[in-house]
FIKOLZA-1660 file (N, C-alpha, C; in steps of 0.1 Angstrom, whole numbers, plus 5000, padded with zeros to 4 digits):
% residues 201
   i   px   py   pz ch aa at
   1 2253 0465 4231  A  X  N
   1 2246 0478 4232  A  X CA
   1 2247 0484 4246  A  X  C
   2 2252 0497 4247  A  X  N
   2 2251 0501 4258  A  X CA
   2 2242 0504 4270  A  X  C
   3 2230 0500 4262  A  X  N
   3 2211 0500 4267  A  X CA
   3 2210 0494 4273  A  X  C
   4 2216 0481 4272  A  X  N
   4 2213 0467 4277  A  X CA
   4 2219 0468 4291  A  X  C
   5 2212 0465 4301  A  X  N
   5 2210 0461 4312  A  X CA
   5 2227 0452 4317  A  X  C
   6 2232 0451 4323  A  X  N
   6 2244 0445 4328  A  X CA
   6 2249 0439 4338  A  X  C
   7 2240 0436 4341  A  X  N
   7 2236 0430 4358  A  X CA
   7 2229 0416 4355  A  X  C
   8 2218 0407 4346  A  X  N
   8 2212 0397 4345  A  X CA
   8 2214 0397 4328  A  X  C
   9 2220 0389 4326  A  X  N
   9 2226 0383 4316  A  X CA
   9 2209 0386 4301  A  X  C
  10 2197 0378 4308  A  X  N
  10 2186 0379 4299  A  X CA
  10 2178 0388 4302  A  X  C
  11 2179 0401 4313  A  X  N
  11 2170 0411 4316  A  X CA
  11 2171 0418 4300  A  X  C
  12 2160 0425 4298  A  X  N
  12 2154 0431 4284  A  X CA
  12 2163 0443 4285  A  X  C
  13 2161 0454 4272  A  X  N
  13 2170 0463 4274  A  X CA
  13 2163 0473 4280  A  X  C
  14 2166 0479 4289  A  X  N
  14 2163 0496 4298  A  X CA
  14 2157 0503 4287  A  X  C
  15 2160 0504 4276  A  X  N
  15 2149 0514 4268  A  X CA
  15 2136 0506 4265  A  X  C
  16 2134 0498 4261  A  X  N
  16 2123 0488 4263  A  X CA
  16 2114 0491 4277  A  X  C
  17 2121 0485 4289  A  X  N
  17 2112 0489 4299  A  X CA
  17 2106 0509 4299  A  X  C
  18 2117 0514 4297  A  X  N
  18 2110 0529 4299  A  X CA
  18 2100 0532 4287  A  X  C
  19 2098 0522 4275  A  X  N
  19 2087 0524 4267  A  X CA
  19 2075 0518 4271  A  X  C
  20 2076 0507 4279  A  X  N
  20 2063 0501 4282  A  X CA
  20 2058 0510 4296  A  X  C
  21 2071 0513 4302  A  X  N
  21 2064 0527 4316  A  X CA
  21 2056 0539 4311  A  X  C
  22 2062 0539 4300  A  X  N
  22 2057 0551 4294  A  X CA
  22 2040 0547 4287  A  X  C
  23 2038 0539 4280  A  X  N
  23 2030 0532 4275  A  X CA
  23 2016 0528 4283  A  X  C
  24 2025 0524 4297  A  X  N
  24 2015 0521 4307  A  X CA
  24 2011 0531 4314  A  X  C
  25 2018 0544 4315  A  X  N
  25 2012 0559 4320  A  X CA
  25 2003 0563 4313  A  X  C
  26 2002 0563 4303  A  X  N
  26 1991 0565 4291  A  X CA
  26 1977 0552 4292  A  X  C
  27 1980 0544 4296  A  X  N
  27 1971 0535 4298  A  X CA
  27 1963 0528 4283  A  X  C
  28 1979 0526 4277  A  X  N
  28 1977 0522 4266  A  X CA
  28 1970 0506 4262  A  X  C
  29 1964 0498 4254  A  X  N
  29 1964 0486 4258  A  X CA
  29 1981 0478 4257  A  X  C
  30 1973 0464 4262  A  X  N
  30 1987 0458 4259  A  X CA
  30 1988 0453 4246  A  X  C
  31 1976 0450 4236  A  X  N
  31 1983 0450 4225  A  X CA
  31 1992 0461 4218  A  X  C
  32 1989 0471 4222  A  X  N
  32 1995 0482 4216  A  X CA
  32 2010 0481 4222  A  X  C
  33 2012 0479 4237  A  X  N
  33 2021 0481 4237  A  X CA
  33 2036 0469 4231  A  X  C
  34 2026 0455 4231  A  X  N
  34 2032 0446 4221  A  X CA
  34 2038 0445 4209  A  X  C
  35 2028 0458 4204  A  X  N
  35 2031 0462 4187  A  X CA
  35 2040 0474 4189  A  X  C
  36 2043 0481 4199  A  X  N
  36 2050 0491 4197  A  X CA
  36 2067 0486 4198  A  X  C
  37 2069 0477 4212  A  X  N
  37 2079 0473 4213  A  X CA
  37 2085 0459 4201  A  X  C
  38 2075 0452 4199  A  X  N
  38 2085 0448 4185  A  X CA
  38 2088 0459 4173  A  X  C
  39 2079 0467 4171  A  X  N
  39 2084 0473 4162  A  X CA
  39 2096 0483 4165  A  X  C
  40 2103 0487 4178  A  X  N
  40 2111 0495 4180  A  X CA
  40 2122 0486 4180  A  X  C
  41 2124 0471 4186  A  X  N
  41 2132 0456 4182  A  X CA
  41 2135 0459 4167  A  X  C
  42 2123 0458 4159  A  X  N
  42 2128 0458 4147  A  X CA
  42 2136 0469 4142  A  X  C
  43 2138 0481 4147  A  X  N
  43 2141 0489 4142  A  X CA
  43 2155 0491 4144  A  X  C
  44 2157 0488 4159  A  X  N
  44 2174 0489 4158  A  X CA
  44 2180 0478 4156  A  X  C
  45 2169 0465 4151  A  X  N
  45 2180 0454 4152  A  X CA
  45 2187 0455 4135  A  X  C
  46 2175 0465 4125  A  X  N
  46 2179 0471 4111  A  X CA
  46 2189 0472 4114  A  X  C
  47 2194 0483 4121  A  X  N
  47 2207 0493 4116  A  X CA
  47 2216 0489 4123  A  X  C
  48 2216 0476 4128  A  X  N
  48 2226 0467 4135  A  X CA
  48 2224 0471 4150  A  X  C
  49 2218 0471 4157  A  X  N
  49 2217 0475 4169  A  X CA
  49 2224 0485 4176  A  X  C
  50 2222 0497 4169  A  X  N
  50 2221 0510 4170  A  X CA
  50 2213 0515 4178  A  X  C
  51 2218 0521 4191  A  X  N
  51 2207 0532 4198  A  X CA
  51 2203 0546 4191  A  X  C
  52 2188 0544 4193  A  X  N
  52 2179 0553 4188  A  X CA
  52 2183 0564 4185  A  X  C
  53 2189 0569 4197  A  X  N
  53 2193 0585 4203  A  X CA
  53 2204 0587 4193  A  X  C
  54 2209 0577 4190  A  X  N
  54 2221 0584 4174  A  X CA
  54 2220 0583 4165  A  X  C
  55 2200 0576 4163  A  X  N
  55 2194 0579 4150  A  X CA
  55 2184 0590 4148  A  X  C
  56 2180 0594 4138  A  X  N
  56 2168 0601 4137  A  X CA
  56 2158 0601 4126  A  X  C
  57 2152 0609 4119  A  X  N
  57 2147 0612 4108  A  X CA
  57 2146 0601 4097  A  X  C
  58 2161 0607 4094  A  X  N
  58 2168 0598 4082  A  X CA
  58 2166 0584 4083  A  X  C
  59 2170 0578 4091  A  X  N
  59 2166 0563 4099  A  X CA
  59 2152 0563 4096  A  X  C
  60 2146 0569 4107  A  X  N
  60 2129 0568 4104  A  X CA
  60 2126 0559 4093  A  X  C
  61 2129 0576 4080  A  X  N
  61 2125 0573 4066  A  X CA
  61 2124 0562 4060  A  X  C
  62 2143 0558 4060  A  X  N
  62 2148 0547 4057  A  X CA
  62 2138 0532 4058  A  X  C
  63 2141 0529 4069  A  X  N
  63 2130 0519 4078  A  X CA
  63 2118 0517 4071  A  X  C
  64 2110 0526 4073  A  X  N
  64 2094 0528 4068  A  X CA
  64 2093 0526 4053  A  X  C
  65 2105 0532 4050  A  X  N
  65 2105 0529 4032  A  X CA
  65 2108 0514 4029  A  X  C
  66 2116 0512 4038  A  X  N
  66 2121 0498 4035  A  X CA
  66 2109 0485 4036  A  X  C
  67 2099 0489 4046  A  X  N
  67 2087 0484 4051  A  X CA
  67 2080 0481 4037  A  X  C
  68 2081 0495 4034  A  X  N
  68 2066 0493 4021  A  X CA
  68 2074 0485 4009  A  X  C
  69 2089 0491 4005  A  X  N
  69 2090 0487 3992  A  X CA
  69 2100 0468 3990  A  X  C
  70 2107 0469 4001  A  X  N
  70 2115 0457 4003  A  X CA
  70 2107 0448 4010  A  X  C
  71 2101 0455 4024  A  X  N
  71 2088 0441 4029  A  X CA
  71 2081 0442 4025  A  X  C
  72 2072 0448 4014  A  X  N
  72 2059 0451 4007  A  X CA
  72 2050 0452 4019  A  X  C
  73 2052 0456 4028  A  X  N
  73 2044 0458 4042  A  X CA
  73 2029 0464 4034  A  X  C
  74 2017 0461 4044  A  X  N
  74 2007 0467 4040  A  X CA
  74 2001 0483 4048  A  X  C
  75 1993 0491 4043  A  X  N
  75 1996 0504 4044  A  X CA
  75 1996 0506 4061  A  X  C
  76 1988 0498 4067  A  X  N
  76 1981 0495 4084  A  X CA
  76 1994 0492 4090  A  X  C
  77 2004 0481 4084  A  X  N
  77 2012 0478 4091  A  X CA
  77 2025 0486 4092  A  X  C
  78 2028 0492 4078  A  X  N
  78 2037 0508 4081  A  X CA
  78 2033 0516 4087  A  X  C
  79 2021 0521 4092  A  X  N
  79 2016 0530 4098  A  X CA
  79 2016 0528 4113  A  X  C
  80 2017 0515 4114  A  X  N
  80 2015 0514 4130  A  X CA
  80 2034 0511 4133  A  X  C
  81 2042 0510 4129  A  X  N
  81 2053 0510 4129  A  X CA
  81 2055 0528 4130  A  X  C
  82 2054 0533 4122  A  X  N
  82 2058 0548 4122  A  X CA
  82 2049 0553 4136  A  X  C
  83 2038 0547 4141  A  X  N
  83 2034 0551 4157  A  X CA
  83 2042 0551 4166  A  X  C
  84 2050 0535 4163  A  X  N
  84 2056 0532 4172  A  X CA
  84 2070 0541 4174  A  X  C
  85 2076 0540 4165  A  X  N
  85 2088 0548 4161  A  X CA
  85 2086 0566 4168  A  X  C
  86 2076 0574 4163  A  X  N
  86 2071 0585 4167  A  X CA
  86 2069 0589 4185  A  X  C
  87 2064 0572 4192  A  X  N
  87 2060 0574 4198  A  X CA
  87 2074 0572 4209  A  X  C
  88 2086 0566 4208  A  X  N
  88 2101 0564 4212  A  X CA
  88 2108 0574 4214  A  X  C
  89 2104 0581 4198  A  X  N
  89 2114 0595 4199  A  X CA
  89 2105 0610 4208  A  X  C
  90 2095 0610 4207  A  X  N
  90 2087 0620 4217  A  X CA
  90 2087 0616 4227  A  X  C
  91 2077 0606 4232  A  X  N
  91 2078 0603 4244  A  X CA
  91 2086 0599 4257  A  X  C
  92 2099 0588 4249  A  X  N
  92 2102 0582 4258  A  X CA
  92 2119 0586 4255  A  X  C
  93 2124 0594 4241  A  X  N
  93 2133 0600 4241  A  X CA
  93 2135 0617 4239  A  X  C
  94 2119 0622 4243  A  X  N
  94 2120 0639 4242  A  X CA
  94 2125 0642 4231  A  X  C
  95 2123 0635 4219  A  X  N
  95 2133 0641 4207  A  X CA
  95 2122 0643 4194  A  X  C
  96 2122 0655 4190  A  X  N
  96 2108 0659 4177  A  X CA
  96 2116 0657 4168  A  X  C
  97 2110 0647 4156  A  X  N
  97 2115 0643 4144  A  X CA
  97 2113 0652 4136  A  X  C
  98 2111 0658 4127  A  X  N
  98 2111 0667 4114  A  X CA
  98 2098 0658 4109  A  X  C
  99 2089 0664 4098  A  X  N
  99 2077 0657 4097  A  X CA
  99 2086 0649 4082  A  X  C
 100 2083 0634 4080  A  X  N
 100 2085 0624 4074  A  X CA
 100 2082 0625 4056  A  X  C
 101 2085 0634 4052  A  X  N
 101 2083 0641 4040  A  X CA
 101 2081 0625 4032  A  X  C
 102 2098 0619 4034  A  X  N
 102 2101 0612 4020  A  X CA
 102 2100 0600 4021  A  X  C
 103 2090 0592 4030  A  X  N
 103 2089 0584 4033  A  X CA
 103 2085 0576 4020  A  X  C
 104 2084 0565 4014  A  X  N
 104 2074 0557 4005  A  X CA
 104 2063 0553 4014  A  X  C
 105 2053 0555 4008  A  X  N
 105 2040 0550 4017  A  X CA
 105 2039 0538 4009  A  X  C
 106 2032 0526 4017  A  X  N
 106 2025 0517 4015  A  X CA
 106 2011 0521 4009  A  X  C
 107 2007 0512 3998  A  X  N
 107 1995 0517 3987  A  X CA
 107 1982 0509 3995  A  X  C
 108 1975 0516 3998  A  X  N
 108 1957 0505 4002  A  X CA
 108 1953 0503 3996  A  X  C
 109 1952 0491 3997  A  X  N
 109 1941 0482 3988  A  X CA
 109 1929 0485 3988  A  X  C
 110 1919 0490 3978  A  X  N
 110 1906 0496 3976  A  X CA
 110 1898 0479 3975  A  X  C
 111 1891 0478 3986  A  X  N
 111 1884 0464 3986  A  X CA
 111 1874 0463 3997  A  X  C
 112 1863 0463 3989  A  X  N
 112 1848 0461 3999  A  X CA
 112 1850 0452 4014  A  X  C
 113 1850 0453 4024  A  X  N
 113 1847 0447 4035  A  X CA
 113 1837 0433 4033  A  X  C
 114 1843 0419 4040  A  X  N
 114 1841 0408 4035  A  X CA
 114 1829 0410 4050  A  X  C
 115 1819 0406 4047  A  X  N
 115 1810 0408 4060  A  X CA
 115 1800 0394 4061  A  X  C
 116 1800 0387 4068  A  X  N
 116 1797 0375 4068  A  X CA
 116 1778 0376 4070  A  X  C
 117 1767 0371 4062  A  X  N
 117 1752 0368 4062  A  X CA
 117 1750 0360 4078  A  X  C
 118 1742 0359 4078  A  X  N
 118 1735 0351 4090  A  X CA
 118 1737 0339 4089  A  X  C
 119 1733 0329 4075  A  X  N
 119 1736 0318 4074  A  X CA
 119 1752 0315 4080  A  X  C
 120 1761 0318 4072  A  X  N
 120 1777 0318 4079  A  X CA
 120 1777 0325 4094  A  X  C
 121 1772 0329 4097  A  X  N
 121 1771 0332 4114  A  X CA
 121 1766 0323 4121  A  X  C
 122 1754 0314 4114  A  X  N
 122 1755 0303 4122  A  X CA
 122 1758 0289 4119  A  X  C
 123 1767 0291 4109  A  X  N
 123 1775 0279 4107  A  X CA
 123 1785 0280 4117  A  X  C
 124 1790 0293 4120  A  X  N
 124 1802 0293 4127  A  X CA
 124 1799 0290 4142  A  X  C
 125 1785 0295 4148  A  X  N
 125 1782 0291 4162  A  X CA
 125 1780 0282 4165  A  X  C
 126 1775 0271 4152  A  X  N
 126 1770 0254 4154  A  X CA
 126 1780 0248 4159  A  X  C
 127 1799 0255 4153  A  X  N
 127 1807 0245 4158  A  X CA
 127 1813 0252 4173  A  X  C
 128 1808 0259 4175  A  X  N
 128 1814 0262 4189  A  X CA
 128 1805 0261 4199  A  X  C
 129 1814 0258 4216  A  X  N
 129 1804 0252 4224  A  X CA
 129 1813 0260 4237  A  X  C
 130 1801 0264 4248  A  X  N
 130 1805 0272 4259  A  X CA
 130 1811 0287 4260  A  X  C
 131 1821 0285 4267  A  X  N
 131 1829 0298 4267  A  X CA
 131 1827 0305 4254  A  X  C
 132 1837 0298 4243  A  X  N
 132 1840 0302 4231  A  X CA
 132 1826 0305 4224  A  X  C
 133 1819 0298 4227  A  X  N
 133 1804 0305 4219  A  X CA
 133 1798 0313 4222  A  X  C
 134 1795 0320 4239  A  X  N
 134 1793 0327 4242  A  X CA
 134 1800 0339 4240  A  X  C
 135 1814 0340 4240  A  X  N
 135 1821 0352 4232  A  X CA
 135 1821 0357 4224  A  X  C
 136 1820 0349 4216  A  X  N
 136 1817 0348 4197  A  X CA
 136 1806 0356 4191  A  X  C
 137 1792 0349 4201  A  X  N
 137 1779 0352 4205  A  X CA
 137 1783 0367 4208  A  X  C
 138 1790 0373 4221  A  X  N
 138 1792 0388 4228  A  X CA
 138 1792 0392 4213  A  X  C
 139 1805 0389 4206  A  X  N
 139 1811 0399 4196  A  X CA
 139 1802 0404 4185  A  X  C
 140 1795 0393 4182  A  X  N
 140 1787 0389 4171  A  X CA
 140 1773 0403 4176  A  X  C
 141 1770 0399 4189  A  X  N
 141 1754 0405 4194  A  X CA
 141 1756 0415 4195  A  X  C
 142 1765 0421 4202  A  X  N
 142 1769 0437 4206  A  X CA
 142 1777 0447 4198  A  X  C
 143 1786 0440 4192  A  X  N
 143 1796 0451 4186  A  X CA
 143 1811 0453 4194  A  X  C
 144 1815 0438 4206  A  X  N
 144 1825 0446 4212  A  X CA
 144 1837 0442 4206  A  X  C
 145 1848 0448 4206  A  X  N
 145 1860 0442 4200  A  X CA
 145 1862 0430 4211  A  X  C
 146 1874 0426 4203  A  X  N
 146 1881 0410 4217  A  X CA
 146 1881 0416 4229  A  X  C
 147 1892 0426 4226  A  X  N
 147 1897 0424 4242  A  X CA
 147 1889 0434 4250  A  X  C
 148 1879 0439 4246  A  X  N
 148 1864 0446 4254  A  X CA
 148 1860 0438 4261  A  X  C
 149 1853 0422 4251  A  X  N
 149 1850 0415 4256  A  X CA
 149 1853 0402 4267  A  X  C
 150 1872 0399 4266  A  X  N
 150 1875 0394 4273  A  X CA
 150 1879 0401 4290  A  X  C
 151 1879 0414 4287  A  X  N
 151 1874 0420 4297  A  X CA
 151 1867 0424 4304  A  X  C
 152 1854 0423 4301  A  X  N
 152 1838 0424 4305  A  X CA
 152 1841 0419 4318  A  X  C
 153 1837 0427 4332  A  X  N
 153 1832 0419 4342  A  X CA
 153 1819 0420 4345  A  X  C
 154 1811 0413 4357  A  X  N
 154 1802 0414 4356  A  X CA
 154 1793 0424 4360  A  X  C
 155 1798 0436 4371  A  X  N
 155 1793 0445 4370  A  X CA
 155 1787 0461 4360  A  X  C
 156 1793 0456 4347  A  X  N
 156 1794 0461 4337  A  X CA
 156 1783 0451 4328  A  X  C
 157 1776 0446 4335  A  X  N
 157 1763 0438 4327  A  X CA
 157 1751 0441 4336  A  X  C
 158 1744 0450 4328  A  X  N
 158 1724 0452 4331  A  X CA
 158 1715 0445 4325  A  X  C
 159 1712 0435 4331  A  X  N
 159 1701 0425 4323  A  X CA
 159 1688 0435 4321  A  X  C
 160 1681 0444 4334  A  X  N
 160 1670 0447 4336  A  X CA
 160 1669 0457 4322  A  X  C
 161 1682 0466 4321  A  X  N
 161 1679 0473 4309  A  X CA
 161 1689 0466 4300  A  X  C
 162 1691 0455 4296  A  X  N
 162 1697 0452 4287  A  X CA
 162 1706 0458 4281  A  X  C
 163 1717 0463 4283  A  X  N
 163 1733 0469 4283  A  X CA
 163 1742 0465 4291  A  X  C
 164 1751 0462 4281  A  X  N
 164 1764 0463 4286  A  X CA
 164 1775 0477 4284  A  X  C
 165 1782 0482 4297  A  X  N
 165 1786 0491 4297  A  X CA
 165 1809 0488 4294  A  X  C
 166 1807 0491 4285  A  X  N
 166 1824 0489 4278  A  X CA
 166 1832 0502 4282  A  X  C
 167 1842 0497 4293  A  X  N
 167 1849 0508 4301  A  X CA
 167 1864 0507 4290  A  X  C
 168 1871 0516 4292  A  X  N
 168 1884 0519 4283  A  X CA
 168 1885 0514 4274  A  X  C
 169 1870 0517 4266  A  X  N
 169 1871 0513 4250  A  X CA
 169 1884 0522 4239  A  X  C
 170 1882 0517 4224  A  X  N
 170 1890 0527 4219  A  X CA
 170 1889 0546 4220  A  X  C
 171 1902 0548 4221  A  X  N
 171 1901 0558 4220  A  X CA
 171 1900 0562 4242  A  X  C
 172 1901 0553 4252  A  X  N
 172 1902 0556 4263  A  X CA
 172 1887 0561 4268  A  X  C
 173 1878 0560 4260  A  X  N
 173 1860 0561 4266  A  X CA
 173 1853 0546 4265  A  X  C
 174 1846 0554 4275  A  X  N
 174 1835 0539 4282  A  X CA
 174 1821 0544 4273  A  X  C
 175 1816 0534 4265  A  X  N
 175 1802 0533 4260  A  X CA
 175 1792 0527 4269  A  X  C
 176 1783 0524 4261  A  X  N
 176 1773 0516 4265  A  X CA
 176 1765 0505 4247  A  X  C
 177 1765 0493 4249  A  X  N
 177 1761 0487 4239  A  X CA
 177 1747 0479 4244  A  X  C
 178 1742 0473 4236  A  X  N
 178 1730 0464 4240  A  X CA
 178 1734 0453 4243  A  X  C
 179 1726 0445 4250  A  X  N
 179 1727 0429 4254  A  X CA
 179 1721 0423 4251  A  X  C
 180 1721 0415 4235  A  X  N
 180 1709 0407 4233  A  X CA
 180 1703 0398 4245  A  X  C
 181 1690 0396 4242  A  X  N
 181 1681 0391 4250  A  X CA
 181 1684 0374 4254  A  X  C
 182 1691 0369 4239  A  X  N
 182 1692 0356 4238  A  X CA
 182 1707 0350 4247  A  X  C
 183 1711 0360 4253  A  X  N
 183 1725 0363 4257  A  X CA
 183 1724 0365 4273  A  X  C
 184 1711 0366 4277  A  X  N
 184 1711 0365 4288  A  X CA
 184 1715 0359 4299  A  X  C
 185 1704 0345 4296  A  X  N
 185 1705 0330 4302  A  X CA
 185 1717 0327 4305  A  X  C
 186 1724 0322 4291  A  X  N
 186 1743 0318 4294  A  X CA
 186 1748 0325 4299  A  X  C
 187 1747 0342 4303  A  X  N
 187 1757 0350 4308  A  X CA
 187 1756 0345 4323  A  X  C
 188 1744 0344 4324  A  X  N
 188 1736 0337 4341  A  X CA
 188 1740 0330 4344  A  X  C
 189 1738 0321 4337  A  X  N
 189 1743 0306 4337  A  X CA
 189 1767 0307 4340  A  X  C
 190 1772 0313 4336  A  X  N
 190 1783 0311 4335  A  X CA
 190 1786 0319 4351  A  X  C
 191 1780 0329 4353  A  X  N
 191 1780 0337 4365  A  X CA
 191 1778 0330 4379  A  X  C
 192 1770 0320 4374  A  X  N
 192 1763 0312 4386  A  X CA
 192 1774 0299 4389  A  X  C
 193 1779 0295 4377  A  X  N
 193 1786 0285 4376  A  X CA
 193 1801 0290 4380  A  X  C
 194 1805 0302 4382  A  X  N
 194 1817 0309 4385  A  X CA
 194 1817 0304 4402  A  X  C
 195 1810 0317 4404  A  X  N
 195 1809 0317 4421  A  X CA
 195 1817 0323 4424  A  X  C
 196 1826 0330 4418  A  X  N
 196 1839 0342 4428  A  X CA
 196 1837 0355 4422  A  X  C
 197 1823 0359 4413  A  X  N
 197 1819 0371 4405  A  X CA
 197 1816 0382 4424  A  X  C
 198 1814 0393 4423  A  X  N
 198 1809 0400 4433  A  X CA
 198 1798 0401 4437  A  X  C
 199 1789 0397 4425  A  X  N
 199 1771 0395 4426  A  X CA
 199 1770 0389 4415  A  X  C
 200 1755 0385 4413  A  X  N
 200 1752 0379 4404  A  X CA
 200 1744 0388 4394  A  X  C
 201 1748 0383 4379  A  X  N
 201 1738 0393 4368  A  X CA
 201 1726 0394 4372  A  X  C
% end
């Protein structure tokens, strides 16, 4: 492939990096940018490793159809493939696709949300201990996704009003959630036990 780098034998391909520059100017997460670049791997490694720029549309289609009816892909996961794809040919190749008429869509499953009772919430905290329970505990108490929560520092924690303040949530906005009360102690406790935080909760 002519994309590919020619200088370090295992350097990634040059379109790759200009999609994660691009990705990173947007201040995308890095899951996203994870999921974008395998899915753009997948796409030329389809059509035999074909650069993009002498595909278009048609390809698109192809791909995404192939997703739902050959991979039985589920509707989330053709969808975030067609982001990714969308997001290659605008962004990081200036090229507007024609809107995706004939694609096959993947069908959604109509099915109630499995939402776990209290009892099973604390079956699941009995077996976890420290770090991992305390997160679990965040996720569980407040509402934050993972990687909110694995990002939390500590200045983004108000014991006196009980909030925590979630900066580049989805969507690129900062909330504010509650702190349960029972959540306090251990946050203290892990703070105090750090020692390289900037102050203490």
């Amino acid at each position: 492939m002519q994309y590919l780098s020619e200088n370090l034998p295992n350097q990634e391909p040059k379109l790759l990096d200009q999609v994660r520059g691009k990705i990173r100017l947007k201040h995308y997460s890095i899951r996203t940018e994870q999921a974008y670049t395998d899915w753009i791997k997948r796409f030329i490694l389809h059509f035999g490793k074909k650069h993009p720029r002498d595909m278009g549309a048609a390809e698109v289609e192809q791909f995404l159809t192939h997703l739902a009816v050959n991979g039985k892909g589920a509707a989330s996961t053709q969808n975030q493939a067609k982001c990714a794809l969308l997001f290659l040919y605008k962004e990081v190749l200036a090229v507007e696709l024609p809107w995706l008429d004939d694609v096959e869509q993947a069908k959604t499953p109509k099915r109630l949300p499995v939402v776990l009772n209290r009892d099973e919430i604390q079956a699941i905290l009995s077996r976890l201990t420290g770090t991992h329970w305390l997160i679990v505990s965040l996720l569980y108490g407040t509402g934050m996704r993972i990687m909110e929560c694995l990002r939390l520092r500590v200045q983004d924690v108000d014991v006196k009003r009980r909030e925590i303040l979630i900066r580049d949530g989805k969507g690129f906005k900062d909330r504010v959630t509650m702190l349960p009360m029972s959540l306090v102690a251990p946050l203290q406790a892990l703070c105090s036990k750090c020692g390289n935080c900037m102050r203490s909760i």
